[in-house]
N, C-alpha and C positions, 0 to 999 in steps of 0.2 A: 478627263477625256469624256465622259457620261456629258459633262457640260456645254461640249463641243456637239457633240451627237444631237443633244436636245436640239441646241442654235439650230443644227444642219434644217432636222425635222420642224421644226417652227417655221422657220424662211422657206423650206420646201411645198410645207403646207399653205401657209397663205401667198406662194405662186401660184399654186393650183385652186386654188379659192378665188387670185383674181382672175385667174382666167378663165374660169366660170362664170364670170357675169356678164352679163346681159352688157353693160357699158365696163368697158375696165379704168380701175382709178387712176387717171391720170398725176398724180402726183409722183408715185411711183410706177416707174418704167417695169413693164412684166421682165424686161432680159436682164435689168439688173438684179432683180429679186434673184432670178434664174443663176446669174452670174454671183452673186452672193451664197447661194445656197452650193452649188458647187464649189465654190474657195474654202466654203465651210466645208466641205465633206473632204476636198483635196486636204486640209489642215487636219483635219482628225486623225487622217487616214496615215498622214507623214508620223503625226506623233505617234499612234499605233505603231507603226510599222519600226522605227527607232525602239520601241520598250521592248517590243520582241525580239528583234534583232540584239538587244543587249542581254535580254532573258538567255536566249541562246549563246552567246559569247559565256553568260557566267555558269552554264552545265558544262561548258567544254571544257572550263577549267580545275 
């Protein structure tokens, strides 16, 4: 999950890096970056959310 987080933060960051500049790099589109960096954090977020939810199921038992 750490590994996922980093991805999120890395792709997060150089969207906000391109969109800083003065000319943005056209090779890569700013909204996919965008778009990427959210699939990344929607995925993190799923797996989190399953390890706790199972954390929880095994105190109930």
């Amino acid at each position: 999950m750490t590994l996922r987080i980093i991805l999120f933060l890395i792709v997060f960051a150089a969207w906000i890096w391109q969109a800083s500049l003065p000319a943005p790099i056209r090779d890569i589109p700013s909204p996919a970056l965008l778009l990427l960096a959210v699939l990344l954090g929607l995925w993190a977020g799923w797996k989190a959310w399953r390890r706790l939810r199972g954390a929880i199921r095994d105190m109930d038992d």
